[in-house]
C-alpha positions as CSV (number, residue, x, y, z in Angstrom):
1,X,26.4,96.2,95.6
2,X,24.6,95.5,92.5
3,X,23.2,98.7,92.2
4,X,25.3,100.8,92.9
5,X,27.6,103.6,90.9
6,X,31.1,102.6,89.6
7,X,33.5,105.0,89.0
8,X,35.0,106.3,86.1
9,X,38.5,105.3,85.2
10,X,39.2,107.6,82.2
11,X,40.9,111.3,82.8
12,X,39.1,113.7,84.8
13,X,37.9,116.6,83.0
14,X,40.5,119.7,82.4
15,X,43.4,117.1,82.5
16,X,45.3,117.0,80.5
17,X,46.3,113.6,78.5
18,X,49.8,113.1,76.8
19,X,52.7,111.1,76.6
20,X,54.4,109.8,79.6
21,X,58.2,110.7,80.4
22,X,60.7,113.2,80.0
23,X,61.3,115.6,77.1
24,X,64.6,115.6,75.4
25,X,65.7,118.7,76.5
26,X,64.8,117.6,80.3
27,X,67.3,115.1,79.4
28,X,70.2,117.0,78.0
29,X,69.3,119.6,81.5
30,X,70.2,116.7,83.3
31,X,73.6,115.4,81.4
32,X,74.9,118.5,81.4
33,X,74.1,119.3,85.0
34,X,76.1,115.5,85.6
35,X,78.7,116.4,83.6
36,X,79.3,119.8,85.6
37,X,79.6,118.2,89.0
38,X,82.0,115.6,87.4
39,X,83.8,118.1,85.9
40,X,84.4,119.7,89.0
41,X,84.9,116.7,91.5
42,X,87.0,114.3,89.8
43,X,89.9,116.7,89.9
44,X,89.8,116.6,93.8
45,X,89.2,112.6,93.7
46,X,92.7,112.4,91.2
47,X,94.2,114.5,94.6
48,X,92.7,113.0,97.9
49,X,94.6,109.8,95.8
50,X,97.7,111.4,95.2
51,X,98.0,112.5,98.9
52,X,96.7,108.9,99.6
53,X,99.4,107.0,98.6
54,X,102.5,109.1,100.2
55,X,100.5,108.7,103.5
56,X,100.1,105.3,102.9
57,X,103.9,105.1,102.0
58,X,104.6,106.6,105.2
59,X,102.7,104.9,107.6
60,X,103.5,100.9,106.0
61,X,107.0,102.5,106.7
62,X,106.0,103.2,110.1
63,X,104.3,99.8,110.7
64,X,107.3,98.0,109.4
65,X,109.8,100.0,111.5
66,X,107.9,99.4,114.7
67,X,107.9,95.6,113.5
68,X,111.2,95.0,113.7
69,X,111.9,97.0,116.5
70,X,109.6,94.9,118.5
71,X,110.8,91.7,116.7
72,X,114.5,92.7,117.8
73,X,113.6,93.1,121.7
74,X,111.2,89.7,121.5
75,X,114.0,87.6,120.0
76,X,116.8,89.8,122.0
77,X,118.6,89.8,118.9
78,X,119.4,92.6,116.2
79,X,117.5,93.8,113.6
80,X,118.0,96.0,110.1
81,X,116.2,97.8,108.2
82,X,117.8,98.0,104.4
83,X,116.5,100.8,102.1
84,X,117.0,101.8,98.5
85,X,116.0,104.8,97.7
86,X,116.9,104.6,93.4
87,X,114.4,101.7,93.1
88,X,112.2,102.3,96.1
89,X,112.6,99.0,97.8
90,X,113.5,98.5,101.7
91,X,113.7,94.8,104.1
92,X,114.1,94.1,107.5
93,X,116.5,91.0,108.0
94,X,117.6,89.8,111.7
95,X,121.0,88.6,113.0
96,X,121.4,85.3,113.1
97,X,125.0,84.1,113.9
98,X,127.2,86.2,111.7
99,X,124.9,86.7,109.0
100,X,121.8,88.8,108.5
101,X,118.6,86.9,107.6
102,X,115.6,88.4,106.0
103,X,112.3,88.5,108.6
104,X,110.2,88.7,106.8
105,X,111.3,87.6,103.1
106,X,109.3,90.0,101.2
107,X,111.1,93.5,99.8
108,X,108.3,96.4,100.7
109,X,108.2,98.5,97.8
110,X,107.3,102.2,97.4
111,X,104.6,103.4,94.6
112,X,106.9,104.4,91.7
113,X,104.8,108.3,91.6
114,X,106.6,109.2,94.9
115,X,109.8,110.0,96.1
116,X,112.4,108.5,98.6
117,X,114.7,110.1,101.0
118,X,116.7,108.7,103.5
119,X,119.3,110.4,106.1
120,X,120.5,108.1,109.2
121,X,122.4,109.5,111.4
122,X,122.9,112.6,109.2
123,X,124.5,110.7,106.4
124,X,122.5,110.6,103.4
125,X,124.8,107.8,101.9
126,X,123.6,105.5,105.0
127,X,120.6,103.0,104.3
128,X,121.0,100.8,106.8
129,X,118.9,101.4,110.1
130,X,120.3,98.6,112.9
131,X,117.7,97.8,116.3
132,X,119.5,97.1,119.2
133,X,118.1,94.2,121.4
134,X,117.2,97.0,124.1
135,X,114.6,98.5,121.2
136,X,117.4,101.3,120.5
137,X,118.4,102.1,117.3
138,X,122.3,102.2,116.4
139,X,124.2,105.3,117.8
140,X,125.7,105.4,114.1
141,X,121.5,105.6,112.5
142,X,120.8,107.9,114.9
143,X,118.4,110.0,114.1
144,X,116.7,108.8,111.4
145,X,114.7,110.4,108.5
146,X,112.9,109.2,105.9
147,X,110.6,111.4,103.5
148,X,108.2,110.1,101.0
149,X,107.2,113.2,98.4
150,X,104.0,113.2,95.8
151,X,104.3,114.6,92.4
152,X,101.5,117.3,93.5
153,X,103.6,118.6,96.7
154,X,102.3,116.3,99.2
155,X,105.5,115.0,101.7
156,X,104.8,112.6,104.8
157,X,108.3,111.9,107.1
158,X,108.9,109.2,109.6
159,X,111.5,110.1,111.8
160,X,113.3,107.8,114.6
161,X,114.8,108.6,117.4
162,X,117.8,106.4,119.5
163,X,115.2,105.5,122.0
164,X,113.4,103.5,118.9
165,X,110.5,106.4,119.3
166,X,108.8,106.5,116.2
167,X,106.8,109.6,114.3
168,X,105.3,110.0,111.4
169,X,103.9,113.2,109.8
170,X,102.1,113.7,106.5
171,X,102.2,117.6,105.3
């Protein structure tokens, strides 16, 4: 190994020998080529969110109807669901005695950027959906509509049926 030749760590010959890196206008190329494809997706993100939150609206609706429906046929008792539309609020409360208790004791609240419609029983003034121990819902609520609208045109509905059947449908 003494002997023998090392080699060369310096450029090879025709290379060429400069700085390292990117050039300042390689640079802007890129930001501007960033800034384009933000440009152009964040608009859709601002939507898929919009649409996001009246499906999500619909479907904790959904969860919190079939709740209490299954809550009223465990406990063989009734149950309501309360809803105000102005502020975007509903409960559910159960029967207990003569008085109606809430279960559970938190008011479920809509995001302020989307609408609230309810029609029971094809009275738009009622906001009170009853279950029936049976599962049923009241003749009275019967059937029952509630519509959740976005500010860009997106609606979801949950309807409910006497038999307790529940749907829900985003648009």
């Amino acid at each position: 190994m003494h002997g023998e030749a090392t080699a060369s760590c310096g450029p090879r010959r025709g290379g060429r020998r400069g700085p390292a890196g990117y050039s300042l206008t390689e640079a802007m190329v890129v930001l501007v080529i960033i800034g384009i494809v933000l440009a152009i997706s964040v608009p859709n993100f601002v939507r898929i969110s919009a649409r996001d939150r009246v499906e999500a609206a619909a479907y904790d609706l959904d969860r919190n109807l079939a709740l209490a429906r299954q809550k009223a046929v465990a406990k063989r008792r009734p149950y309501r669901l309360t809803a105000n539309p102005y502020d975007r609020t509903y409960y559910v409360e159960r029967q207990e005695g003569g008085s109606w208790v809430r279960d559970p004791l938190e008011t479920f609240s809509v995001h302020p950027q989307i609408d609230f419609d309810i029609v029971l029983g094809g009275n738009p003034a009622n906001r009170v959906l009853v279950f029936e121990p049976q599962g049923t819902i009241a003749a009275d609520d019967a059937p029952g509509l509630f519509v959740f609208s976005g500010q860009e045109g997106d609606t979801a509905r949950v309807t409910i049926v006497r038999t307790g059947r529940i749907r829900t449908r985003v648009d």
